[in-house]
C-alpha positions as a Markdown table, in Angstrom:
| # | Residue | x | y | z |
|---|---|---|---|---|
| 1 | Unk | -24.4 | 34.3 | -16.0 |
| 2 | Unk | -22.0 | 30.9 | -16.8 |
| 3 | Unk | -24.5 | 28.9 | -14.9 |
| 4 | Unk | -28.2 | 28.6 | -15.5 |
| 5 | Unk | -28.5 | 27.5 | -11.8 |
| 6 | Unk | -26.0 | 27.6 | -8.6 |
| 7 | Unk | -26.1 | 25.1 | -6.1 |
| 8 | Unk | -23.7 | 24.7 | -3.3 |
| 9 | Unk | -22.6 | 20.8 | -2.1 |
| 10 | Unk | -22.6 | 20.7 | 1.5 |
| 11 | Unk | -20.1 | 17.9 | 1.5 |
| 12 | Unk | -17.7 | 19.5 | -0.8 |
| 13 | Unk | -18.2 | 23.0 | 0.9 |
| 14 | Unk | -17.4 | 20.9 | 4.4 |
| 15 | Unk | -14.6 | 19.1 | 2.6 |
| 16 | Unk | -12.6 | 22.3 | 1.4 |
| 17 | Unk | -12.7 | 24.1 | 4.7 |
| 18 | Unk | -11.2 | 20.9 | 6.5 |
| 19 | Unk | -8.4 | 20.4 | 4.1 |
| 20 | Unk | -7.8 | 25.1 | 4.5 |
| 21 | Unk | -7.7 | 24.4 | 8.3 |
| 22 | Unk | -5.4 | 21.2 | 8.0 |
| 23 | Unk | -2.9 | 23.2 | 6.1 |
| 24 | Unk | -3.2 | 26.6 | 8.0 |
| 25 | Unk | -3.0 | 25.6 | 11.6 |
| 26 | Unk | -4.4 | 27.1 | 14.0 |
| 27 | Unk | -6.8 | 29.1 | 12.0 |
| 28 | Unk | -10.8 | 28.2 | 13.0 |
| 29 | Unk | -13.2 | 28.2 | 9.8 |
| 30 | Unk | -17.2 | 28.4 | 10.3 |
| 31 | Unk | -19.7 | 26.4 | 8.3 |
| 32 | Unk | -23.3 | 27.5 | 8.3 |
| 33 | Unk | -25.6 | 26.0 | 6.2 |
| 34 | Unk | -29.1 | 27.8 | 6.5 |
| 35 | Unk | -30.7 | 26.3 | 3.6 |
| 36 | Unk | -32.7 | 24.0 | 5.8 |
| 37 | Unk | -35.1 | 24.5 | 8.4 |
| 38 | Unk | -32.7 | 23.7 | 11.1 |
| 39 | Unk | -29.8 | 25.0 | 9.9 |
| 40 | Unk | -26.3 | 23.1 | 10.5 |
| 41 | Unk | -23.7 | 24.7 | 11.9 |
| 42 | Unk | -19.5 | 23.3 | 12.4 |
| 43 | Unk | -16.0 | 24.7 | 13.2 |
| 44 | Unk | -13.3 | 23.4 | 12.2 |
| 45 | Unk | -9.6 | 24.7 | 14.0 |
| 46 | Unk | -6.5 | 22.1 | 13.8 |
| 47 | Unk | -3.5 | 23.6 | 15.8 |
| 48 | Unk | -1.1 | 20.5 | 14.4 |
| 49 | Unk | -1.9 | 21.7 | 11.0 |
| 50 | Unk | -1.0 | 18.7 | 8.4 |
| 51 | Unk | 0.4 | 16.4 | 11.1 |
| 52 | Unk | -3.4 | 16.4 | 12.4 |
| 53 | Unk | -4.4 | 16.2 | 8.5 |
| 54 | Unk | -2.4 | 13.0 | 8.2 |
| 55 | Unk | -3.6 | 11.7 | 11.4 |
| 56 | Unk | -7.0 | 12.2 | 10.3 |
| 57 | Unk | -6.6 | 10.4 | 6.8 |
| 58 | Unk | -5.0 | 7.7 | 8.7 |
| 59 | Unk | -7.9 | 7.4 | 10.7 |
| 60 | Unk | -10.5 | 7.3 | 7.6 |
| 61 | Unk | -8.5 | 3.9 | 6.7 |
| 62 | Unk | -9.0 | 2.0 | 10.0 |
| 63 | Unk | -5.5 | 0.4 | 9.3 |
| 64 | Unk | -2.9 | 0.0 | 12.1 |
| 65 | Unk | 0.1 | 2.4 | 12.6 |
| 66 | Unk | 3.5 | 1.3 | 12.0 |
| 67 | Unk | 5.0 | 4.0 | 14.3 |
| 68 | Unk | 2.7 | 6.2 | 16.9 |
| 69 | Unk | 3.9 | 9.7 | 15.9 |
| 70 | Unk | 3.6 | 11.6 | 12.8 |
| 71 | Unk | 6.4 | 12.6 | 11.4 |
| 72 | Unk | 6.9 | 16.6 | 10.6 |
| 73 | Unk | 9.0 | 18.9 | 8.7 |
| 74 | Unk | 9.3 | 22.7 | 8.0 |
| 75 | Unk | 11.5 | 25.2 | 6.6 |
| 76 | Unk | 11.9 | 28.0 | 4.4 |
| 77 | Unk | 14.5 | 29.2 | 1.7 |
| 78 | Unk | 14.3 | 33.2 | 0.9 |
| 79 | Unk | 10.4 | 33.3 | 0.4 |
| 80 | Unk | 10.0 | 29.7 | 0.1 |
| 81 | Unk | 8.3 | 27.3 | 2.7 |
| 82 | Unk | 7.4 | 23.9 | 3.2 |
| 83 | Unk | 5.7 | 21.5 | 5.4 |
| 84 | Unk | 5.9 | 17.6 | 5.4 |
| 85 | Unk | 4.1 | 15.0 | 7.7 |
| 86 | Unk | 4.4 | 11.7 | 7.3 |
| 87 | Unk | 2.9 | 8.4 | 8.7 |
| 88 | Unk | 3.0 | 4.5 | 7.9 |
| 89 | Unk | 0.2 | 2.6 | 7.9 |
| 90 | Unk | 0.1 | -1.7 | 7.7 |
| 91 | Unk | -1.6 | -1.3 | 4.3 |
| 92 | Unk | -0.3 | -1.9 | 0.8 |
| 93 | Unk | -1.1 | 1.1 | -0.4 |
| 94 | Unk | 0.2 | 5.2 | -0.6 |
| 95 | Unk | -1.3 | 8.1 | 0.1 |
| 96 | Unk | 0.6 | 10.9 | -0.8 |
| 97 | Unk | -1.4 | 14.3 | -1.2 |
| 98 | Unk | 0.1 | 17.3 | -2.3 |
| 99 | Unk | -0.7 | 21.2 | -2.2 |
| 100 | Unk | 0.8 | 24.4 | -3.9 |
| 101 | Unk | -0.4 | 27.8 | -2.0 |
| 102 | Unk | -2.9 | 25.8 | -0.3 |
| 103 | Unk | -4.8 | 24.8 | -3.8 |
| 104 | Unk | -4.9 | 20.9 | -4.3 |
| 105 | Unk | -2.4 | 19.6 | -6.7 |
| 106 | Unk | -3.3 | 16.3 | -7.9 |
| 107 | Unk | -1.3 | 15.2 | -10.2 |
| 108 | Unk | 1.4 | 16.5 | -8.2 |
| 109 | Unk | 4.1 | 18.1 | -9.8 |
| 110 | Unk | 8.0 | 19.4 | -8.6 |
| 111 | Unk | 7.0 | 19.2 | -4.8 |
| 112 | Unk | 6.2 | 15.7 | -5.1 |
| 113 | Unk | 9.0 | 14.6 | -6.9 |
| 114 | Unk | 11.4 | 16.2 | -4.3 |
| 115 | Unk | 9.8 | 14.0 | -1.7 |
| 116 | Unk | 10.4 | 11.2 | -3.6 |
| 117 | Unk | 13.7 | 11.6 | -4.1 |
| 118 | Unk | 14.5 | 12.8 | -0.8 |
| 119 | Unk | 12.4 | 9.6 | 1.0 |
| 120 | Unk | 14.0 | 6.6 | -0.9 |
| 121 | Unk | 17.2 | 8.1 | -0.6 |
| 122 | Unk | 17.7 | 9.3 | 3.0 |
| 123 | Unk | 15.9 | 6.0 | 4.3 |
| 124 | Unk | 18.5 | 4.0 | 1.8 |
| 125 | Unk | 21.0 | 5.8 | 3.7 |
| 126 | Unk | 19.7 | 5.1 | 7.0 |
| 127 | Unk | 19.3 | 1.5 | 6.6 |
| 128 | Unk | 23.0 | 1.0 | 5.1 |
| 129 | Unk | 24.1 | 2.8 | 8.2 |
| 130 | Unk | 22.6 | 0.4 | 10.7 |
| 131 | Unk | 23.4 | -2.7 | 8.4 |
| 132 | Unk | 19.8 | -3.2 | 7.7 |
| 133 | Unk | 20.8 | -3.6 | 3.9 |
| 134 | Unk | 24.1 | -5.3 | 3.3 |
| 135 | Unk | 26.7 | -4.5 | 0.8 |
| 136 | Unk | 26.1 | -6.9 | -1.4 |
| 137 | Unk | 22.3 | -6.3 | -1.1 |
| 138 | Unk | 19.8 | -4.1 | -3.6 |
| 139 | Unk | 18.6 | -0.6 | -2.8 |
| 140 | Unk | 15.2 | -0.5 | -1.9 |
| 141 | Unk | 13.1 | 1.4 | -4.7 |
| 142 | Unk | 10.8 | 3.7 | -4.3 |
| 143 | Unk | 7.9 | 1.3 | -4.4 |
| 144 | Unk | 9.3 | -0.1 | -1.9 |
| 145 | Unk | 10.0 | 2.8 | 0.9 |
| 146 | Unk | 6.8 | 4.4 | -0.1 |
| 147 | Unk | 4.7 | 1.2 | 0.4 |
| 148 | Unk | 1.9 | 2.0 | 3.7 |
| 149 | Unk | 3.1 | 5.7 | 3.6 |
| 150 | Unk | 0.2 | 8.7 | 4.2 |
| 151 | Unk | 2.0 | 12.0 | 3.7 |
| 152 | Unk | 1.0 | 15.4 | 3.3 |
| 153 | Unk | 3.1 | 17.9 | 1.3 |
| 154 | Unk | 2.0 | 21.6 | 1.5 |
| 155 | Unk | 4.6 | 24.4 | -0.1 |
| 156 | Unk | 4.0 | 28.3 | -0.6 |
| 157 | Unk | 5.8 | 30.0 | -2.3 |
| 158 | Unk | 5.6 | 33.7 | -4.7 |
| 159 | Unk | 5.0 | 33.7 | -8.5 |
| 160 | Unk | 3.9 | 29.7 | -8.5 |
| 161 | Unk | 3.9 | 27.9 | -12.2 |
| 162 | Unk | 1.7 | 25.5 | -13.2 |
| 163 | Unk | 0.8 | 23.0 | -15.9 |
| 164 | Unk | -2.2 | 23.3 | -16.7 |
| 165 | Unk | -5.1 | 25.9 | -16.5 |
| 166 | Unk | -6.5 | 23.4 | -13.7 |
| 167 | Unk | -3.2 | 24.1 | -11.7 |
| 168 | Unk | -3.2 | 20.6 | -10.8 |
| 169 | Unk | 0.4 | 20.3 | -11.0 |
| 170 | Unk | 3.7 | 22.6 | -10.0 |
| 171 | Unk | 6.0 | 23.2 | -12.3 |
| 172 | Unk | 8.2 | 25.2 | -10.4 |
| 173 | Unk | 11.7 | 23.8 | -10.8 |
| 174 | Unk | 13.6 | 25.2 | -7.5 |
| 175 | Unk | 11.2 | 23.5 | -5.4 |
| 176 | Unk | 12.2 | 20.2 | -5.8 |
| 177 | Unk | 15.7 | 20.9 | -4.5 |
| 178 | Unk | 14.5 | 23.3 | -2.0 |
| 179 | Unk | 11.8 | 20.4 | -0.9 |
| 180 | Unk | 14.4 | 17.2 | -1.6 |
| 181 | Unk | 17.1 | 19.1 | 0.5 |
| 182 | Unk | 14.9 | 19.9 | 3.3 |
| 183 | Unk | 13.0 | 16.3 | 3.8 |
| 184 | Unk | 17.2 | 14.9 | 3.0 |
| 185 | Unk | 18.5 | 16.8 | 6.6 |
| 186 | Unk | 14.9 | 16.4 | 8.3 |
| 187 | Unk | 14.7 | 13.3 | 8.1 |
| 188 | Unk | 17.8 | 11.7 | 8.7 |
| 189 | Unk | 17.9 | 13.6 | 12.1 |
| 190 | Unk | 14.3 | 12.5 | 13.0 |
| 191 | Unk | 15.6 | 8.8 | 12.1 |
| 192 | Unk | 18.9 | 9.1 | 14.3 |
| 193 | Unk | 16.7 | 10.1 | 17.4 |
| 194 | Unk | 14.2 | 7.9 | 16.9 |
| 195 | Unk | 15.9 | 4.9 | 15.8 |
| 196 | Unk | 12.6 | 2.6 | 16.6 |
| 197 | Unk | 10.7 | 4.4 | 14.3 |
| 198 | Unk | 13.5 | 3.9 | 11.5 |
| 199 | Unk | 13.6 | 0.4 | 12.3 |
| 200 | Unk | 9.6 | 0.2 | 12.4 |
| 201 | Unk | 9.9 | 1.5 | 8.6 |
| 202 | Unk | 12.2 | -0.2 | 7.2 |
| 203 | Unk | 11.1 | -3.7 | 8.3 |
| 204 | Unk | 8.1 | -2.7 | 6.5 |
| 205 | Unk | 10.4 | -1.5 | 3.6 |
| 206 | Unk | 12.4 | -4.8 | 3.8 |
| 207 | Unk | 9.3 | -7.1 | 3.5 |
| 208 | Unk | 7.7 | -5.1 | 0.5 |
| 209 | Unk | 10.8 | -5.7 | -0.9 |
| 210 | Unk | 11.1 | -9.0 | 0.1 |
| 211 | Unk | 7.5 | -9.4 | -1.7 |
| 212 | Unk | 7.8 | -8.0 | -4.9 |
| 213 | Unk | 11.3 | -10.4 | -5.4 |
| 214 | Unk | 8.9 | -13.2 | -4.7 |
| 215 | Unk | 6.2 | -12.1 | -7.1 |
| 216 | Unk | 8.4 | -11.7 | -9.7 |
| 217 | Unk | 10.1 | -15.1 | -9.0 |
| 218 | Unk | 6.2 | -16.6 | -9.2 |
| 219 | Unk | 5.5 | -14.7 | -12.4 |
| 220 | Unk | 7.9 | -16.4 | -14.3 |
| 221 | Unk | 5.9 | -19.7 | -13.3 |
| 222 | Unk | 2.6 | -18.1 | -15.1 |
| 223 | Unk | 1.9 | -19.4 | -19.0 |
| 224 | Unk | -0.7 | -17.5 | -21.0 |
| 225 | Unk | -4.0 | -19.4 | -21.1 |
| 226 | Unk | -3.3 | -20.7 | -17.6 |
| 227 | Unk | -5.8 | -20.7 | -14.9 |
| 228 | Unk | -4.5 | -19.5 | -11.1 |
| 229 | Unk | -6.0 | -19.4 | -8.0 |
| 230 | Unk | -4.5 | -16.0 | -6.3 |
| 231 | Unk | -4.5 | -16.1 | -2.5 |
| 232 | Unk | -4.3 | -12.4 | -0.2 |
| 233 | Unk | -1.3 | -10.7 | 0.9 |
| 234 | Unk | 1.5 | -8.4 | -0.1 |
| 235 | Unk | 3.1 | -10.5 | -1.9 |
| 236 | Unk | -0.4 | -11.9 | -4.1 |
| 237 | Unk | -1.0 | -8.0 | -4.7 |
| 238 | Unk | 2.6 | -7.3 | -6.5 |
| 239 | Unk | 2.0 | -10.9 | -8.1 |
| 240 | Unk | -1.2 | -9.6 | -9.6 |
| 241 | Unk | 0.1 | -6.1 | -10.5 |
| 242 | Unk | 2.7 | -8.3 | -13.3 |
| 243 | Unk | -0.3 | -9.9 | -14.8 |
| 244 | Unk | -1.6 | -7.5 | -17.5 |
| 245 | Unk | 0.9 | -8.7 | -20.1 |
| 246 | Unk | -0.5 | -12.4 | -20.1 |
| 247 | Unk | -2.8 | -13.7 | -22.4 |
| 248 | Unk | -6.2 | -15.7 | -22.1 |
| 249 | Unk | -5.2 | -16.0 | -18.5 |
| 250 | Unk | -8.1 | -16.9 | -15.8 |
| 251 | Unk | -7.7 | -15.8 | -12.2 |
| 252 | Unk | -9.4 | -17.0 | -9.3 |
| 253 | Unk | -8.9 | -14.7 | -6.2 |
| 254 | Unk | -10.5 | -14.5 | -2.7 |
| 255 | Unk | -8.9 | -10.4 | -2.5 |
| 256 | Unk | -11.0 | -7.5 | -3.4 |
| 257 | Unk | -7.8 | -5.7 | -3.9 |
| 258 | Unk | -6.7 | -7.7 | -6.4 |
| 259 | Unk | -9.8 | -8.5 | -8.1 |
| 260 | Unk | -10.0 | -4.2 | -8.1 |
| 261 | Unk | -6.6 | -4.3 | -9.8 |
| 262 | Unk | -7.1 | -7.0 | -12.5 |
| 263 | Unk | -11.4 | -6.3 | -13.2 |
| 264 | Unk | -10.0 | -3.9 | -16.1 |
| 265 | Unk | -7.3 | -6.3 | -18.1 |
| 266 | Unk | -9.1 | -7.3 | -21.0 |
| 267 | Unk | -6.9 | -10.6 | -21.5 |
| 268 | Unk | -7.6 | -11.8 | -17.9 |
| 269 | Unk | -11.4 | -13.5 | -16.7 |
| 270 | Unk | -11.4 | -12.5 | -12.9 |
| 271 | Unk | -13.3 | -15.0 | -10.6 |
| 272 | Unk | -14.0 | -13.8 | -7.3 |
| 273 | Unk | -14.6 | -16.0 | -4.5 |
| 274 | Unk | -16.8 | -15.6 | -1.3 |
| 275 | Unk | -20.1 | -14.6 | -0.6 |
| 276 | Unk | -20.2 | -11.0 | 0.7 |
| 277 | Unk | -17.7 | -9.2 | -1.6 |
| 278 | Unk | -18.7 | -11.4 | -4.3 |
| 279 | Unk | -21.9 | -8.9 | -4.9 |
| 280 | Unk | -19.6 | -6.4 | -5.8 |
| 281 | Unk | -18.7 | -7.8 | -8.9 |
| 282 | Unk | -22.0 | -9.2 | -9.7 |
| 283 | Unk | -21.9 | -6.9 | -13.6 |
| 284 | Unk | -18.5 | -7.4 | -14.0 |
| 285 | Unk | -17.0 | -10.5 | -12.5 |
| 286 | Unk | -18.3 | -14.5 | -12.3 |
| 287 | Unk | -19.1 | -15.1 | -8.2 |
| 288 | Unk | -18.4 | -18.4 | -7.1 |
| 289 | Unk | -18.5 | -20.1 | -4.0 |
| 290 | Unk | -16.2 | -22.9 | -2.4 |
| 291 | Unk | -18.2 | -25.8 | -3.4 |
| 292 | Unk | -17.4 | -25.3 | -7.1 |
| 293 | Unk | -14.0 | -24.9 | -6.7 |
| 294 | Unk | -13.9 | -28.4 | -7.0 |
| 295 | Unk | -15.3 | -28.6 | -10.1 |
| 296 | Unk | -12.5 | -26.1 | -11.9 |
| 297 | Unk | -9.3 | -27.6 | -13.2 |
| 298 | Unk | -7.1 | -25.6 | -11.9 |
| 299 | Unk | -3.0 | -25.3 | -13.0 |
| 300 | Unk | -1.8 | -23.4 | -10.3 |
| 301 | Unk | -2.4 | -22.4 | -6.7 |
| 302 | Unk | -0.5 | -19.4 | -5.5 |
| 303 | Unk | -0.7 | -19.0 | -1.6 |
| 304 | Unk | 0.7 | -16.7 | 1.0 |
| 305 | Unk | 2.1 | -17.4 | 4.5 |
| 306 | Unk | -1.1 | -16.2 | 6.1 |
| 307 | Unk | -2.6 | -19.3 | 5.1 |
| 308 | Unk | -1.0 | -22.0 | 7.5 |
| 309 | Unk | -2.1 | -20.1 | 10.3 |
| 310 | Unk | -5.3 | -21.6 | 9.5 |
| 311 | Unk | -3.8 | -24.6 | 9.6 |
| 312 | Unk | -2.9 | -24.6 | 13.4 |
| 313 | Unk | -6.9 | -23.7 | 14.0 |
| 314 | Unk | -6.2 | -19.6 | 13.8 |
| 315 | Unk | -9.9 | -17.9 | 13.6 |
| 316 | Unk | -10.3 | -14.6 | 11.3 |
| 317 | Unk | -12.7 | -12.5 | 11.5 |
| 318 | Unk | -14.4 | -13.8 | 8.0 |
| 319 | Unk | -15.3 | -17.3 | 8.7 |
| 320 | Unk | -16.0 | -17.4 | 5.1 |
| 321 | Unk | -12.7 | -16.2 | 3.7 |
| 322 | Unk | -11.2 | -19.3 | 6.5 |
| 323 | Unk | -13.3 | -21.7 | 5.2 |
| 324 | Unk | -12.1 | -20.4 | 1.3 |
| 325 | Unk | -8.7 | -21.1 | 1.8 |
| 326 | Unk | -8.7 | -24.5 | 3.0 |
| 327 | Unk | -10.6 | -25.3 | 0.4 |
| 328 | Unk | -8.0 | -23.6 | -2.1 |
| 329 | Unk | -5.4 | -25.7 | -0.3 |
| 330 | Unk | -6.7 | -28.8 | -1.6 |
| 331 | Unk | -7.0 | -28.0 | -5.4 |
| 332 | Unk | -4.8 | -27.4 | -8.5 |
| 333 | Unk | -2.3 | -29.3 | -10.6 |
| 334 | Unk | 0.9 | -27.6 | -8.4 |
| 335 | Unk | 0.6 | -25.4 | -5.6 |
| 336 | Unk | 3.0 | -22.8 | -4.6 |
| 337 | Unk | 4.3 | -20.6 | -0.9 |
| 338 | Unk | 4.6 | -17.4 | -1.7 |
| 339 | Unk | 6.4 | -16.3 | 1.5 |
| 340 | Unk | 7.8 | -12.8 | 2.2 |
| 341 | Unk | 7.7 | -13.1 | 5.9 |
| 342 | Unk | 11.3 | -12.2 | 7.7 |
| 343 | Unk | 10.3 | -15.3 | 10.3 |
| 344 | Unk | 10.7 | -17.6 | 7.7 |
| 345 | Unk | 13.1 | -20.7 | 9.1 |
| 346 | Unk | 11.9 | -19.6 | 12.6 |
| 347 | Unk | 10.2 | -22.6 | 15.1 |
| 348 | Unk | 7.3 | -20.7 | 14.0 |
| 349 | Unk | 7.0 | -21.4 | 10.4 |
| 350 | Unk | 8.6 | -24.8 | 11.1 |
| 351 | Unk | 5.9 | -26.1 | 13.0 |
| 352 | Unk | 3.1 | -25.7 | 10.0 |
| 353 | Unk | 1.8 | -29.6 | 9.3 |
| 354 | Unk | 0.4 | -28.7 | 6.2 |
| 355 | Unk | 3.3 | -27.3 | 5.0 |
| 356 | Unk | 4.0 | -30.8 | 2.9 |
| 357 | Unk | 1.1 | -30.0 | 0.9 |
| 358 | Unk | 3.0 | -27.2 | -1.4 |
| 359 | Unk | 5.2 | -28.6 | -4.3 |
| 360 | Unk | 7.3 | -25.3 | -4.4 |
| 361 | Unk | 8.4 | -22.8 | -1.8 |
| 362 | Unk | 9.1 | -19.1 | -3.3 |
| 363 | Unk | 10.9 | -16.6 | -1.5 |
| 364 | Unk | 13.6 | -14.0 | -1.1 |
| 365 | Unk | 14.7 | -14.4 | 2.2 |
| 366 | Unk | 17.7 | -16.6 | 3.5 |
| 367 | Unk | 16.5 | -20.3 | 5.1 |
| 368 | Unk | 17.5 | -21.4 | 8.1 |
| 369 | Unk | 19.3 | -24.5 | 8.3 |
| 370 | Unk | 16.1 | -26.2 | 10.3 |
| 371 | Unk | 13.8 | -25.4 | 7.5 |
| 372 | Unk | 15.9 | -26.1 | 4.8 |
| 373 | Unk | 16.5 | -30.0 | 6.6 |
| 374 | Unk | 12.2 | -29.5 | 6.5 |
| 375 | Unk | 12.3 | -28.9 | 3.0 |
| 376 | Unk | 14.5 | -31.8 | 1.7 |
| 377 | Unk | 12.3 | -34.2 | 3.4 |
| 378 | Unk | 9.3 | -32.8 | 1.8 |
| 379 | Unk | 10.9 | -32.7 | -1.7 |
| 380 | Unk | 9.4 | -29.2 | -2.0 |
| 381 | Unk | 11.2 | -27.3 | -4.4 |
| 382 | Unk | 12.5 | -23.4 | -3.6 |
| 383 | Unk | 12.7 | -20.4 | -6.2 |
């Protein structure tokens, strides 16, 4: 035998047959486990196939939808076939999981890369169409298009190559045409009748755009050795992703996200504020709470727009992570607004009284005439 001893996971068993019954719909699967006393016993049958898979991943993030409906897509060419289901979600992050003959491919591989090409494309397309991008403006990238999406990409399809003995990736060459053609078509037609659901994208397209402009605009503010405090947000997370390349740099952050994202950069000492997630970092990061925040000598204060809401007595739902940044309003040698919000200029975002205590506005969108009148008296200076 290979194995001195064989023991089956339950989870991973239970696992396997969920993602089989996602991606053949319709089709019920039976777990019995009868290694217990009591033994356990589930079914698993999914007649929308991956659109249900999607929905079901969707679900695991407790995030808020974008658009209701999942978005699906078949077809075939000669003995080729293909599924697609997407969804957006109001996260930062993408979920993208792939499968060749319905075995797992992780590292993705030709399939994926059709998709890809096919998204940022067909929704550039769209969103010239209906003047959501001007002609003078930039195409969205595919960071951009693909920030919030969960998508499921499931092709079969004869004599399937691989690159690896793991067959973790496709290799198959025809498929991304046969998968960027299809998605190209599918999707444009899907957007055309559903033209809230290709507006609900692409504002979300638009402002991860809008963010990354302004995180690279804030970037270029960032000395090696400096010490920043890092607020939440879109815009904080793209800010945090451009980083790695400085030296001797401290960062203080009241994100898990971003502390996640930075714990591993050797030339940056991560400070993560707040009680409750500060214990998750307890080997690995220095916990710090709001009192001695005071007591660091801070050189810049990097805020998002979700921040003045607190200023006009908003609650959250973490009284702690409220109370954090007021007090991170009040410190460091120069503060700056990072704001990628499209209601920027609006009575809205006018209306902030603590506005006057930034010394520098960054952002990518257009300023109203009323705000721009705000900012002159302020003296707050714009990037």
């Amino acid at each position: 035998t290979i194995f001195e001893t064989v023991e089956f996971d339950h989870d991973v068993v239970r696992t396997r047959l969920r993602e089989q019954a996602f991606l053949n719909a319709g089709v019920k699967l039976r777990l019995i486990d009868e290694r217990e006393e009591t033994p356990e016993e589930e079914d698993f049958c999914y007649e929308g196939g991956i659109a249900s898979f999607v929905s079901y991943l969707n679900a695991q993030k407790h995030c808020a939808l974008v658009h209701p409906d999942v978005i699906w897509v078949k077809g075939s060419k000669g003995d080729m076939t293909a599924e697609i289901a997407i969804q957006y979600n109001d996260s930062y992050n993408e979920t993208v999981v792939t499968f060749a003959n319905n075995m797992s491919t992780v590292e993705g591989g030709t399939h994926e890369t059709g998709f890809r090409l096919a998204l940022t494309n067909a929704l550039n397309t769209y969103a010239r169409k209906w003047k959501f991008l001007k002609d003078k403006d930039k195409n969205l990238s595919g960071e951009d298009v693909r920030e919030g999406i969960c998508a499921v990409i499931s092709v079969k399809l004869p004599d399937a190559q691989f690159e690896s003995q793991t067959k973790a990736k496709l290799g198959n060459s025809e498929v991304r045409t046969f998968v960027n053609n299809l998605l190209s078509a599918k999707l444009e037609e899907y957007l055309e009748e559903n033209p809230s659901v290709g507006k609900a994208i692409l504002d979300k397209a638009l402002a991860a755009s809008r963010a990354r402009e302004a995180a690279r605009k804030a970037r270029e503010q960032i000395e090696d050795g400096d010490t920043i405090l890092l607020d939440s947000g879109t815009t904080a997370l793209d800010l945090a992703a451009l980083l790695n390349e400085l030296h001797n740099l401290t960062v203080i952050t009241n994100d898990l996200q971003i502390a996640l994202k930075l714990q591993k950069c050797p030339e940056i000492h991560l400070i993560l504020l707040g009680g409750r997630v500060r214990t998750s970092f307890e080997c690995t990061v220095g916990g710090m709470g709001i009192r001695a925040l005071e007591e660091l000598s801070v050189d810049k204060v990097f805020m998002t727009t979700n921040a003045l809401s607190l200023q006009k007595g908003a609650t959250t739902p973490n009284l702690d992570n409220a109370e954090i940044k007021r007090a991170m309003m009040k410190i460091g040698n120069q503060r700056y607004l990072l704001c990628d919000s499209s209601k920027i200029g609006t009575k809205t975002v006018c209306s902030f009284a603590k506005i006057e205590e930034f010394d520098v506005l960054i952002t990518d969108n257009k300023i109203s005439q009323e705000m721009k009148e705000k900012i002159e008296k302020l003296h707050i200076e714009v990037l």
